[in-house]
N, C-alpha and C positions, 0 to 999 in steps of 0.2 A: 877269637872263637872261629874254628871253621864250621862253616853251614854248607853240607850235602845239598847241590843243585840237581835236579833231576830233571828229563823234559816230559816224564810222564808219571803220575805216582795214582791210581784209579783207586778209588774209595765206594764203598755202597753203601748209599743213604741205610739208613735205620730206622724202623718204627718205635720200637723198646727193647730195651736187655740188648741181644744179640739179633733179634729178630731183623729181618733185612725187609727196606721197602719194598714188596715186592708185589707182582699181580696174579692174579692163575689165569690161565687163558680163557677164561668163560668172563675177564675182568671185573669177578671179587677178588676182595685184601688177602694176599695171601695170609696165614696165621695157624697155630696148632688147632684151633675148633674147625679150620677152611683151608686144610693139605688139598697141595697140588697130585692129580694123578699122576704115575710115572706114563711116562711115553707125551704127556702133555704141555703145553708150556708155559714156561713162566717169565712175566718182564720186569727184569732190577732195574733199580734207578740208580745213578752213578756218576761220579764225577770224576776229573783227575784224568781227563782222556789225551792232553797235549794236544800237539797238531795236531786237526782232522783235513779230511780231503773231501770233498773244495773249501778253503781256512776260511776264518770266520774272526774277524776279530776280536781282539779281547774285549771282553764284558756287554758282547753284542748280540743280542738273541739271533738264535739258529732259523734261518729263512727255512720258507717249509717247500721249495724249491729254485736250485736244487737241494737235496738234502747232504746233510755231511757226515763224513761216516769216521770212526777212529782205525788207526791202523792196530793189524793183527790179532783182533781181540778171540778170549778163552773164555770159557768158564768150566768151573770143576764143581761138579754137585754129588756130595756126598763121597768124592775122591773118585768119581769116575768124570769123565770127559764129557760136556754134554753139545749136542748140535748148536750149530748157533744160526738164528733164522738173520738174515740181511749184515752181520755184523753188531755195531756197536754205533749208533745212530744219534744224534744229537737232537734233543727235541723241538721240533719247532715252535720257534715263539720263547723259547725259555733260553738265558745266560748258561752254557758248560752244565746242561743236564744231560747228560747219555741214559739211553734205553739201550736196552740190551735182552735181547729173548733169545733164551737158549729152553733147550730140551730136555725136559727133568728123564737121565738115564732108565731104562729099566732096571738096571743093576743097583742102581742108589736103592739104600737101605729106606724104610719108612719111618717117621718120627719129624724131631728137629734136627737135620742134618745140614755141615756145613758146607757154605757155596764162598768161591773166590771168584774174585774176577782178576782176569790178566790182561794187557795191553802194552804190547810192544816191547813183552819182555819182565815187565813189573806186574805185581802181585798186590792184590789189595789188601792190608793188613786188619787184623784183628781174628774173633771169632763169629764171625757171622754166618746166620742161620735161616734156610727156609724150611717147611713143613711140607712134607712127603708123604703122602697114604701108604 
């Protein structure tokens, strides 16, 4: 059997269905009853980030200085691009949790529309969704 090795493969936690764990930046659950405004932001939770910079070893929570950051990361909300505040951050105190806050586009449509996350080239797979006014 060959088994695809990859050094990054980034995944976004989930609350239900598609819904993505995600926060609005006033820090409620994001959700359809609790869309994020456009232009405001929102932080996924995320795993799958491979090396970060300053490394961290395996299965060793993330010191909360300095902090470690994943290389290159993206996010695309609703198929448009969105800002990303600091990068792709590694939580402290927590094993391989990444945050990540990007900026819900003005362009992004309103509803449940879908967010990926990229890092270093890889694409998080599925259909995952936040909630957009």
């Amino acid at each position: 059997v060959t088994v695809p090795v990859v050094s990054v493969q980034p995944g976004i936690f989930m609350l239900s269905g598609s819904q993505a764990a995600a926060l609005n930046q006033d820090g409620s659950v994001n959700g359809p009853s609790n869309p994020a405004p456009k232009g405001s932001y929102v932080v996924l939770y995320a795993t799958g980030a491979g090396l970060v910079n300053p490394p961290v070893p395996t299965g060793k929570p993330a010191p909360s200085s300095p902090l470690s950051f994943a290389p290159s990361v993206s996010v695309s909300i609703g198929g448009a691009n969105a800002v990303i505040y600091q990068g792709g951050v590694l939580a402290p105190g927590f094993a391989g949790l990444l945050q990540v806050a990007a900026q819900v586009p003005q362009s992004a449509p309103s509803g449940n529309v879908p967010v990926t996350l990229s890092i270093a080239g890889q694409t998080s797979p599925g259909a995952t969704t936040i909630a957009i006014q």
